[in-house]
N, C-alpha and C positions, 0 to 999 in steps of 0.2 A: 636386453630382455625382449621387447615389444617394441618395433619403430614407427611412425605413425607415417610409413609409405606413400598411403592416401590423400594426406594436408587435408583431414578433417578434422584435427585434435585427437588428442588422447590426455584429458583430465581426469581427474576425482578419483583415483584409481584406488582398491581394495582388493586385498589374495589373499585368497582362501581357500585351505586345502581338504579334499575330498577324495577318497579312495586312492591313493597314490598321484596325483593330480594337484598342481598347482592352479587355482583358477583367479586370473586377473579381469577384474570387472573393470570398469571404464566409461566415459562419457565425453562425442565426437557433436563435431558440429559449433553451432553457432548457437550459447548458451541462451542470449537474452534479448527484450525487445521483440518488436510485430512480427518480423522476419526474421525470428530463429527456428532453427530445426535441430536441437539439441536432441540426440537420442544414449540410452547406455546401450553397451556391447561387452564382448568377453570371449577369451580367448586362452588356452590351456598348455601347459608343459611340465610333465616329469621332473625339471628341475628349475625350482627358485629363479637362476639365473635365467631362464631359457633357453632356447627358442621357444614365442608361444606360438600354437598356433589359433587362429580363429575360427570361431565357430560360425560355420555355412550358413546358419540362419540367423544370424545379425543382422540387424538391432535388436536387442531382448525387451528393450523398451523403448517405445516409441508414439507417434501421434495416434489417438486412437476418436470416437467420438466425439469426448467430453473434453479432451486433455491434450497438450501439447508441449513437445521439449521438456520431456522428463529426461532427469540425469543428477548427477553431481550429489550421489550417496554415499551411507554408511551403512554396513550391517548392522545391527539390535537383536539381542534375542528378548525374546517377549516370556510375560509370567509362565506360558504355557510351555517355554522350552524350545518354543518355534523360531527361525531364523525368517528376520524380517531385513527390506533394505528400505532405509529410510531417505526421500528426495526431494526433488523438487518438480514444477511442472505449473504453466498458465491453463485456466479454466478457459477452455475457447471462445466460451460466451464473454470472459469479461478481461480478456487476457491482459494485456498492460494497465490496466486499468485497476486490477485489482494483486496486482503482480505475481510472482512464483508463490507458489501455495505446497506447503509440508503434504508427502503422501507415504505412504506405505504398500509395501511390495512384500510377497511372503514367498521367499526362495525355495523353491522345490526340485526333487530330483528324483525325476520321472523313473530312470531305468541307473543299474548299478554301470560305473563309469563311461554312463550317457552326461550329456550338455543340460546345464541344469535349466528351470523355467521360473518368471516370473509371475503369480497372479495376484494383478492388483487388487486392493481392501478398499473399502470403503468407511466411515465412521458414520454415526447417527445425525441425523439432520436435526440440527438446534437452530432456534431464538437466536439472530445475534443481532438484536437491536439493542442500541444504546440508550439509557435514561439517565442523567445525572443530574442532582441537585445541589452539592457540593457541602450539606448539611453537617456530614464529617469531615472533622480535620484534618484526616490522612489523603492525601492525593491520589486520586486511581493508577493504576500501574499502568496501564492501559495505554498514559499519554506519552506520545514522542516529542523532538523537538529537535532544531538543525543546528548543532552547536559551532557550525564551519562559518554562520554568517551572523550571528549576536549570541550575546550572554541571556539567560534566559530566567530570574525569577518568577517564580509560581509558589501561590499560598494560597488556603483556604480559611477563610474564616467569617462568622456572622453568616452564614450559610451562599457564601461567594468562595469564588476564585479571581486570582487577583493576578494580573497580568503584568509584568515590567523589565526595563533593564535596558542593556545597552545595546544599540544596534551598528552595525559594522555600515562604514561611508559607503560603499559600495553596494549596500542590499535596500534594492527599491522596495523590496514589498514590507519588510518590517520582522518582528516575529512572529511565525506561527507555533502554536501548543496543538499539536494532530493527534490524530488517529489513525492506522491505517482502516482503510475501507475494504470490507468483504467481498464487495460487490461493485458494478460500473455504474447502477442506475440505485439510486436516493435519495433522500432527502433529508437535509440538518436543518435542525433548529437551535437558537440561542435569545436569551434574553440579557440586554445590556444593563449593566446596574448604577451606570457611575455617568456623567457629561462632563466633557473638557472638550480640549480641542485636539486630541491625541484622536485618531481612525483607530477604532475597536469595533470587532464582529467577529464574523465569519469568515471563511479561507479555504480554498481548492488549494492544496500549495503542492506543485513537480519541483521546484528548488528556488533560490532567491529570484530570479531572473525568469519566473514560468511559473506563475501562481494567479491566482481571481478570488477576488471576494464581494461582501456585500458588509458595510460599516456606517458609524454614525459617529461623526467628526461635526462640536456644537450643535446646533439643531438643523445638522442637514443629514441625510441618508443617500448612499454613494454607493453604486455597482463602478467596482473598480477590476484593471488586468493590469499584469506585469510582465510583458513578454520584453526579453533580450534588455535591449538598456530603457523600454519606454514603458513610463507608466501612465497609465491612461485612467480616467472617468469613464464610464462608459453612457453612466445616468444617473441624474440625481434628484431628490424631490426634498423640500422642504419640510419640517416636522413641527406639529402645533402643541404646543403645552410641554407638561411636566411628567407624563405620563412614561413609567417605561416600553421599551422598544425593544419588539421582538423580531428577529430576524429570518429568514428562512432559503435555504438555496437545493433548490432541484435537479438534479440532475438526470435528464431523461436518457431515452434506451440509444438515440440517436446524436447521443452527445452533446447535447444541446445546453443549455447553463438557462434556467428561470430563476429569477429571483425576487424574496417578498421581504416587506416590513409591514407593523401594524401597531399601537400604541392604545394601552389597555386595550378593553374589551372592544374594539372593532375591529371589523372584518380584517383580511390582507388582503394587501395592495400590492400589483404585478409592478415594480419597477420596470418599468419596458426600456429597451433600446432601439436603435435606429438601424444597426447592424447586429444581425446573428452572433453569439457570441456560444462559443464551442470550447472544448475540455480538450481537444487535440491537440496542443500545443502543451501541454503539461507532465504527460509521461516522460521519465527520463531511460536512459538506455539499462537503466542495469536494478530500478527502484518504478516501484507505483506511487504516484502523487494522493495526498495524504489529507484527509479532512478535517477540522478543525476552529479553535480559536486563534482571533489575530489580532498582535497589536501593531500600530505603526505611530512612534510620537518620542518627547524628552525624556530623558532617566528621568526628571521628577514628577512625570504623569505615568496614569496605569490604567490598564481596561479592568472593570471586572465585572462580572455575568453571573445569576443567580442560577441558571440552569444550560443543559447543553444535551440535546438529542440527535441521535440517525437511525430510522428507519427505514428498512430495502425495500425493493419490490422482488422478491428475485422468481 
């Protein structure tokens, strides 16, 4: 059919025929991560089998502004009738960070057995901050969780979430209950509802061995990282009374990791470190690292939080 002569790939492929014309779409390149150049292309023949040939003006999609390494679709036709190709593609502003992001492309075709065209769509600009209170019993759909490195229960009840379960010998950081994030630069909030001696809070989490958070293990409060096999403190303060603990981690435009706690109504408090501590070590090659709650502790302790926020800056 089509042989990929160039050793740039040739995945994702879709044929679709048009005025006597088979036409094979396709996606070359290096799909994922900082350094991909993922584009689609397309290439035509009179017969199913082949030979196609390629269209001169390849890449049909490609790095433009906004967007980079788009590829690896499907066509859709839409209510209107319209043939759309549905993909992937990193926002350049927040690229690994917020990982490949769903786009839409509306296939068109400029002249009668001419090379068809792509023009990308855009949707409406929403709200996508998070508020949760956990007041209802049904758990948000919203949450993910890493089921290759612990078993994972989650309940809600008495207007909590309830965190527990068993965790795999080999995973430093614990569980996390995430979200994915929209965007590279944030901020989450959580408030703890429970004290033991289990680390419950918050969680940056890129996979068991590349994750940071900020927790409250008895009455101390801990900026912690999990890079490769070491887990680290980064800073820690002490916590007065009975009051609940609310937590907060920021994440700036320059990658940077700030993090707060505060207990009732006073102000937050910057946990500081001694060393810069940075989100760069958390993306993985093929997935965006994931915001969230965390436990780290016995099957028979459990974190649980009466509320859970993230608001962008974007």
């Amino acid at each position: 059919m089509l042989k990929d002569d160039q050793k740039i790939g040739l995945e994702g492929q879709s044929i679709l025929k048009k005025d006597g014309y088979y036409y094979l779409f396709y996606s070359s390149g290096n799909c994922c991560g900082a350094q991909c150049d993922y584009n689609v292309r397309v290439g035509r023949s009179k017969s199913f089998a082949g030979p196609y040939e390629q269209f001169p003006g390849n890449p049909l999609l490609q790095e433009n502004a906004f967007w980079k390494c788009s590829g690896h679709g499907t066509f859709v036709t839409g209510a209107n009738g319209r043939c759309y190709y549905l993909y992937h593609a990193y926002n350049k502003e927040n690229t690994v960070f917020a990982g490949r992001q769903g786009m839409l492309a509306e296939l068109l075709w400029p002249e009668k057995n001419g090379w068809p065209v792509f023009k990308e769509r855009s949707g409406p600009a929403l709200n996508s901050d998070v508020k949760l209170n956990f007041k209802n019993p049904s758990i948000d759909k919203g949450w993910q969780w890493d089921f290759r490195n612990s078993t994972t229960t989650v309940s809600q009840k008495d207007g909590k979430i309830h965190l527990s379960d068993k965790i795999n010998k080999d995973n430093l950081t614990g569980i996390a209950l995430t979200r994915r994030p929209l965007s590279a630069v944030f901020e989450a909030e959580t408030v703890v509802s429970d004290t033991n001696q289990a680390l419950k809070g918050l969680t940056y989490y890129g996979d068991a061995n590349a994750a940071m958070g900020i927790g409250m293990v008895g009455n101390t409060v801990q900026f912690w990282t999990v890079k490769g096999k070491e887990s680290r403190v980064q800073s820690s303060a002490q916590l007065k009374g009975n009051a609940p603990v609310a937590l907060k981690m920021k994440i700036m435009a320059d990658h940077r990791v700030l993090v707060f706690f505060k207990q009732g109504s006073n102000d937050w408090e910057n946990l500081k470190t001694d060393e810069q501590v940075t989100t760069d070590f958390l993306p993985q090659w093929d997935r965006s690292p994931r915001i969230g709650l965390h436990f780290r502790g016995e099957v028979n302790q459990e974190a649980a939080f009466s509320s859970f926020s993230i608001k962008y800056s974007l």
